[in-house]
N, C-alpha and C positions, 0 to 999 in steps of 0.2 A: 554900665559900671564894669569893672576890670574884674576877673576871677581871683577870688581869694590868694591861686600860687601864681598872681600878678603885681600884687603889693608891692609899693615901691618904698625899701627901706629908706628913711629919712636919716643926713649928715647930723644928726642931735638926737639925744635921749631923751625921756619922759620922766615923770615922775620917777625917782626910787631909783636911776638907769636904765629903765627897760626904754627896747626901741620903737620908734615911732616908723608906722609905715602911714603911705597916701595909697588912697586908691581913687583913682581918676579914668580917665579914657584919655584925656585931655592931656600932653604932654608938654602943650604949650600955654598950660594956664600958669597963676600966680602962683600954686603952691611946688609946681615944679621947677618955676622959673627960679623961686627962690633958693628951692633946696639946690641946685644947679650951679647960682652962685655961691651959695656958701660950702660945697664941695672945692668950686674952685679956690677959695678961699684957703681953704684947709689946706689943698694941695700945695698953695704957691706958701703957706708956712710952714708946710713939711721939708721944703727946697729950703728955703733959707737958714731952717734948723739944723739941713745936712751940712751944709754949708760952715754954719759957725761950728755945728761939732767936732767939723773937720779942722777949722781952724784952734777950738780948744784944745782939742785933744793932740795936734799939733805942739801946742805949745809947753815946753816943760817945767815951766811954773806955776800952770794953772795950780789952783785949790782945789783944796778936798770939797769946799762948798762950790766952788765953781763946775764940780764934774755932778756934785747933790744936785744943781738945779739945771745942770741939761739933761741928766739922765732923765728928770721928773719931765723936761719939756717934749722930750724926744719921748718919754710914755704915752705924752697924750695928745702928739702928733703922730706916730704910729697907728694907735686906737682908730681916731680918725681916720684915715689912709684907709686901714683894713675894713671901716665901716664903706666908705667910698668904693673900693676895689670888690666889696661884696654886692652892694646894690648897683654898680655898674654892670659888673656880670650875671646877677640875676637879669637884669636889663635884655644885656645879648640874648642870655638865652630865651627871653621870652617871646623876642622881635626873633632870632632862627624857626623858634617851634609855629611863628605863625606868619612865616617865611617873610618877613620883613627885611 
């Protein structure tokens, strides 16, 4: 098993919002594989959210409810993102300190 400051934080929450970590050895098992894709998942909805943002916020007729629900969608693809960019770089560094 992986050292506790190995923990692989997981793209989802738990109960209540607290996050979920795997501990494995295994980087090519099921529950990596999946956290893996649904990271990628997240990513390629965080691109397309930039995408429309850019296109709403472009335009200047959007609504006040139209900027209410990208602002809310673009919260919680950020969220995401920064969960991603945190457990990817604990990643790095865990594969540097044992020179991987």
């Amino acid at each position: 098993m992986t050292a506790e400051n190995e923990l692989r934080l997981l793209p989802w929450s738990g109960p209540e919002g607290k996050p979920c970590y795997l501990s494995t050895d295994d980087r090519g098992g099921y529950m990596s594989r999946l956290a893996d894709n649904i990271e990628a998942v997240q990513l390629g909805t965080a691109a397309q959210l930039l995408e429309a943002a850019s296109e709403t916020l472009g335009d200047k007729d959007a609504s006040l409810e139209e900027l209410r629900v990208l602002a809310k969608e673009l919260t919680g693809a950020l969220r995401d993102v920064l969960r991603v960019a945190t457990s990817r770089g604990h990643l790095l560094a865990v594969d540097e300190s044992q020179g991987i």
